[in-house]
C-alpha positions in Angstrom: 0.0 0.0 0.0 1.1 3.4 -0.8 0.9 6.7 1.5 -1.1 7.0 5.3 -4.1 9.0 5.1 -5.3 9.9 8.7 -9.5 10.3 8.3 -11.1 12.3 11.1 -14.6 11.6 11.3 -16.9 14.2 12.0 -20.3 12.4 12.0 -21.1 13.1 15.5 -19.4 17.2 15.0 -20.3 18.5 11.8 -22.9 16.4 11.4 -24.7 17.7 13.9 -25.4 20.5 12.0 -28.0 18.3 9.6 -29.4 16.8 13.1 -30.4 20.1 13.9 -27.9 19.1 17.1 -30.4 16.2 18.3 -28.1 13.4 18.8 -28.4 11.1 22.1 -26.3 9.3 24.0 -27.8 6.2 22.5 -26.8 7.4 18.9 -23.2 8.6 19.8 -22.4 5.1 21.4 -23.6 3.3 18.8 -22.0 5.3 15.7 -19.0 5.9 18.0 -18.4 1.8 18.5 -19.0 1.3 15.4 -16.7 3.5 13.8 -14.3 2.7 16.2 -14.9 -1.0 15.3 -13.7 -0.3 11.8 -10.9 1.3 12.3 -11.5 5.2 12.1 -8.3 6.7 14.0 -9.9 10.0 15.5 -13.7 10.8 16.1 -14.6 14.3 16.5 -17.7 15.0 18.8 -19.3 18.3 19.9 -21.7 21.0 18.8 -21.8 21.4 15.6 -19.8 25.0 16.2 -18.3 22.8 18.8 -17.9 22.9 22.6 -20.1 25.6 24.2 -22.1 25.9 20.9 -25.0 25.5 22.3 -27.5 28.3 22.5 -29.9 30.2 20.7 -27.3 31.3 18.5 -26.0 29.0 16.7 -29.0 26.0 18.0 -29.6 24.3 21.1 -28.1 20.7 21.5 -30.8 18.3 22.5 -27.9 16.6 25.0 -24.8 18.7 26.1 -21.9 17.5 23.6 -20.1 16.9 27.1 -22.5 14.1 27.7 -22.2 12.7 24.1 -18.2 12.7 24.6 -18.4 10.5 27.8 -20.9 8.2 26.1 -18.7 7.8 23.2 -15.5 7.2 25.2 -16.9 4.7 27.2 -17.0 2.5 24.2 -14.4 3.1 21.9 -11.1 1.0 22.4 -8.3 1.9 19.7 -9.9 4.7 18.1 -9.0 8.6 20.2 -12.2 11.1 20.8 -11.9 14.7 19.8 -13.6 18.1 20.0 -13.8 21.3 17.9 -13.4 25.0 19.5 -13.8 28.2 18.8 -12.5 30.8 20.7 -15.6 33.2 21.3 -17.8 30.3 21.3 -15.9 27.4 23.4 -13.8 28.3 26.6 -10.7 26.9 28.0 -12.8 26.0 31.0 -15.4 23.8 28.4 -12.1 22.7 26.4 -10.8 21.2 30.3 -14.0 19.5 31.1 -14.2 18.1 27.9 -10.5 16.8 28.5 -11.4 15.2 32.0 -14.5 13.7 30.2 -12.5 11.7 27.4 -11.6 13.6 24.6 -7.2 13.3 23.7 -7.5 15.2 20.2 -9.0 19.2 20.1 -9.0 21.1 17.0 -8.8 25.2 17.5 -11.0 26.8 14.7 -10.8 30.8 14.0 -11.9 32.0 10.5 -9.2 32.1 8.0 -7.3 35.8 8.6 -8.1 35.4 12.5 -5.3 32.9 13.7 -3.9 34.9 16.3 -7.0 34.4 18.6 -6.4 31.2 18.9 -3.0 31.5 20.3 -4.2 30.5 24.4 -6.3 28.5 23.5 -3.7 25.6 21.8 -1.0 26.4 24.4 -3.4 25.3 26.8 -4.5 22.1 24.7 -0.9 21.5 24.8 -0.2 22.0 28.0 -3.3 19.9 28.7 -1.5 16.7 26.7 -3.8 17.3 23.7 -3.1 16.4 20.1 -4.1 19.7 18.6 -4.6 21.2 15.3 -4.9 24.5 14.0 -7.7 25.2 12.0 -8.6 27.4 9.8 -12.3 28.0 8.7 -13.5 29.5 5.2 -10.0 29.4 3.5 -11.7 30.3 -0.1 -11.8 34.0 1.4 -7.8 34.2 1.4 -5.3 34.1 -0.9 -2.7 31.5 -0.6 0.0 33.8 1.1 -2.3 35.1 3.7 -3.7 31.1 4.9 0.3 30.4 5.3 1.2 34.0 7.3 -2.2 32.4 9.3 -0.9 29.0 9.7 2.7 29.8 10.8 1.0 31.3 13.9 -0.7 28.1 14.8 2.7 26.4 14.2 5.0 29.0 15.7 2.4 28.0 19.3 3.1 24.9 19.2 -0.1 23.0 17.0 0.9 19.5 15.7 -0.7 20.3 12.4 -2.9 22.7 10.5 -6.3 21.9 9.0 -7.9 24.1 6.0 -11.1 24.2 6.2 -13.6 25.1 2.7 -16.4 26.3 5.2 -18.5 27.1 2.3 -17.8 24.4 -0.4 -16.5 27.1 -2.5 -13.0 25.8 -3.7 -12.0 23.8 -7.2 -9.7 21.6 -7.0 -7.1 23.5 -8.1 -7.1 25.8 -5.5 -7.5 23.0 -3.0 -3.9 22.1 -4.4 -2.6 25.8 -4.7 -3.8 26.3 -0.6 -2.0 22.9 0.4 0.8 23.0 -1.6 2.0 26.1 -0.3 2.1 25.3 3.8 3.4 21.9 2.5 6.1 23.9 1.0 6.8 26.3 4.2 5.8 24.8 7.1 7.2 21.9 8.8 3.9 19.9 10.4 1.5 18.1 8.5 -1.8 19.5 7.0 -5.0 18.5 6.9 -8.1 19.4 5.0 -11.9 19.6 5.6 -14.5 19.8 2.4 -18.1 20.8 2.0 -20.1 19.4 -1.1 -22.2 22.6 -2.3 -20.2 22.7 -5.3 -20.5 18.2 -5.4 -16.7 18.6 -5.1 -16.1 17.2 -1.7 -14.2 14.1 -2.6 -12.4 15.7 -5.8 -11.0 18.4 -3.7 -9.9 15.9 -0.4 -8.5 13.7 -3.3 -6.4 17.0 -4.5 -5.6 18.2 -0.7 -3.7 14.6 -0.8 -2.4 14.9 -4.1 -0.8 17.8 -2.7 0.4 16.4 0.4 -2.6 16.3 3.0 -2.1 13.7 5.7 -5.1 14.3 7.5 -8.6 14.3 5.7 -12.2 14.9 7.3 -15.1 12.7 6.2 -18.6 11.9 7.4 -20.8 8.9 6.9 -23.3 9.2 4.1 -21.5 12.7 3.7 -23.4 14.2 7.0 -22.7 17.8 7.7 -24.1 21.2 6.9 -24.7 22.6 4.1 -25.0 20.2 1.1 -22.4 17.7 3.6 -19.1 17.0 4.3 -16.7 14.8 1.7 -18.7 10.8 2.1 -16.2 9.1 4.4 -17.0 5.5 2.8 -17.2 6.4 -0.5 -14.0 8.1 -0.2 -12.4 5.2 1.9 -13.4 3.2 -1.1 -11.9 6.2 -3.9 -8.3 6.1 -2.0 -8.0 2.1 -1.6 -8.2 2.3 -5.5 -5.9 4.5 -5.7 -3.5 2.7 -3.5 -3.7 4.5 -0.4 -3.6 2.9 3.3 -6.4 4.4 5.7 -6.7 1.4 7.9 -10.2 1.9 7.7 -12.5 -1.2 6.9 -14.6 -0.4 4.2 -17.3 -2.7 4.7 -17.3 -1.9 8.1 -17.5 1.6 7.7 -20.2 1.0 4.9 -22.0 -0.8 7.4 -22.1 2.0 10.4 -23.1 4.7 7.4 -26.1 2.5 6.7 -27.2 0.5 9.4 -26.4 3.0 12.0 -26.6 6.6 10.9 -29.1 6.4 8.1 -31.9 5.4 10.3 -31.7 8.2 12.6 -30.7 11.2 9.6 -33.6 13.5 9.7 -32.7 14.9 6.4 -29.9 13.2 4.1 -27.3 15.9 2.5 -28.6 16.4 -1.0 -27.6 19.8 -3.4 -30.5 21.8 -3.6 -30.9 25.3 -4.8 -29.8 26.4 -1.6 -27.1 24.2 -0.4 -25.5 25.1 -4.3 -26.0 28.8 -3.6 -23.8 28.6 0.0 -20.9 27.1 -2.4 -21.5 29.6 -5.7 -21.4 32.5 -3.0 -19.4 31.1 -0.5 -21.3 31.4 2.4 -20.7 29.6 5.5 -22.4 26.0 5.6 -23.6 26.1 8.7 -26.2 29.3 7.8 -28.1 27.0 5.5 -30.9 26.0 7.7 -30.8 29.4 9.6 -31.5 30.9 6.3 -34.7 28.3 5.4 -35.8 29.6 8.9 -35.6 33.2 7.7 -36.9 32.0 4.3 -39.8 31.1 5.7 -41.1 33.6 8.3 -40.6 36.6 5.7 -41.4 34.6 2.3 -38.4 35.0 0.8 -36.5 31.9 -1.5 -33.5 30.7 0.9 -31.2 31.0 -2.2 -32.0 34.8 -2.9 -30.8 34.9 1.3 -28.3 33.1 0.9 -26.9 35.2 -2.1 -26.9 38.2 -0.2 -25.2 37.1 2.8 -22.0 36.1 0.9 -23.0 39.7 -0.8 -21.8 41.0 2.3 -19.2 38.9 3.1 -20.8 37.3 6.4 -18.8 34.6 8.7 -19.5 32.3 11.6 -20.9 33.8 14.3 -23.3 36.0 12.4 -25.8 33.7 12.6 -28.4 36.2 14.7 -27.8 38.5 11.4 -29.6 35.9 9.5 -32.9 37.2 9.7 -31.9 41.2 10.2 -30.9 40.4 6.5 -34.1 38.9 5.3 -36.2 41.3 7.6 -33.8 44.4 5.0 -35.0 42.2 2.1 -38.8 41.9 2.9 -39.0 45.5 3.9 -37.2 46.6 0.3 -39.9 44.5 -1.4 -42.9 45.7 -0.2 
């Protein structure tokens, strides 16, 4: 077998997002056992804007991602549990309790020019024993130069590698490879990268992030995750075996946990509608797209038209109580 491609599942994280954040403990055990079971290295859980994401905000979790940690690390044997924070959103005091409570990998998120907020928060991680990555969210908003300036502050504080993350499903493929290749070039920790598929080019680009030298590559079962979904984590098991790449993932047992476990508790399976296309074509954050069918639908407005304007005005994560400001501006203008 050729090269090690690390996949970090974010079923039970990202996914959430798609759950509208209503996973149980009974749901995280069994997806986390069974992913575990087939050999998925890392398993990300927490709100899907990660710990402390819960609130009116950004959605409330039907169980505190706290409790879904423990449930999951109670049953996993090989495989190691992580978390996502953002500093704004998650705490150093949720990232601590979430350490006590299972999790050994944490992944610091800031949007793509903001990496020296995150500074405190991955010294403690580190300090904490953490595996920690640096990541950096809607990296089609930056030009190469400026995601590597970004990423050499994660590295310089001590993160073990740096994930780029398309936020919106924006990129091609080639600028996958242009965004990789150049902290590949200039940096001396691994990268990793996380796709959306508004555009349908979630596996394409993850297969160019490690063409271009990505060790680390998100994936969800049955593609999972806001927006239109993240990059399908069996079907692209299945793309890099043929291609002679080692995950030491089983595919048929991963195959089996995407339909036997997950599929019977989706409440809505990732699919590129009119909307989920317009987040990528605009590049607008994935995670607005069912905020903006709320505000769609209590001012009459067509979620896409929304949508459109929010990447109009160059909106990010955390904006999400703008949402329907914006589609109040828009009702108002067409009356």
């Amino acid at each position: 077998m050729g090269k090690k491609i690390h996949i970090i599942d974010t079923t039970l994280r990202d996914g959430s997002h798609a759950m509208s954040h209503s996973y149980n403990t009974e749901q995280a055990e069994k997806i986390a056992k069974g992913l575990d079971e087939a050999g998925v290295p890392i398993i990300e859980i927490s709100h899907g804007d990660g710990l402390g994401g819960s609130s009116l905000n950004y959605g409330m979790s039907k169980v505190r991602d706290i409790t879904l940690i423990q449930a999951a690390a109670n049953v996993v044997k090989k495989a190691k549990i992580g978390a996502l924070l953002i500093p704004g959103i998650g705490t150093i005091e949720d990232l601590k309790e979430a350490y006590h409570n299972g999790i050994s990998v944490v992944r610091i998120a800031t949007h793509v020019t903001e990496g020296n907020i995150a500074v405190q928060h991955i010294q403690a991680a580190k300090a904490m024993g953490l595996f920690t990555s640096g990541f950096l969210m809607m990296v089609h908003r930056a030009a190469p130069e400026k995601i590597l300036e970004q990423a050499e502050i994660f590295a310089e504080c001590g993160a073990d590698y740096i994930n780029l993350a398309d936020s919106a499903g924006s990129l091609t493929p080639d600028e996958v490879r242009e965004r990789v290749s150049i902290l590949k070039e200039h940096l001396h920790i691994p990268v990793g990268f996380h796709a959306h598929n508004n555009l349908g080019l979630a596996a394409a680009n993850s297969i160019a992030a490690v063409e271009a030298g990505a060790d680390y590559i998100d994936a969800t079962c049955r593609g999972i995750g806001a927006g239109a979904g993240n990059c399908q984590e069996e079907v692209f098991v299945a793309i890099l075996e043929k291609m002679g790449y080692e995950t030491g993932i089983s595919l048929e047992a991963v195959m089996d946990v995407a339909e036997d476990i997950l599929e019977p508790v989706m409440i809505q399976k990732p699919v590129i509608d009119n909307a989920s296309l317009m987040l990528g074509y605009a590049g607008v954050y994935s995670s607005f797209l069912l905020h903006g069918k709320r505000a769609a639908e209590r001012f009459g407005l067509k979620t896409k038209d929304i949508l459109l304007e929010l990447g109009k005005r160059k909106m990010v994560g955390g904006q999400e109580d703008m949402i329907m400001d914006v589609a109040y501006q828009m009702s108002a203008c067409r009356k």
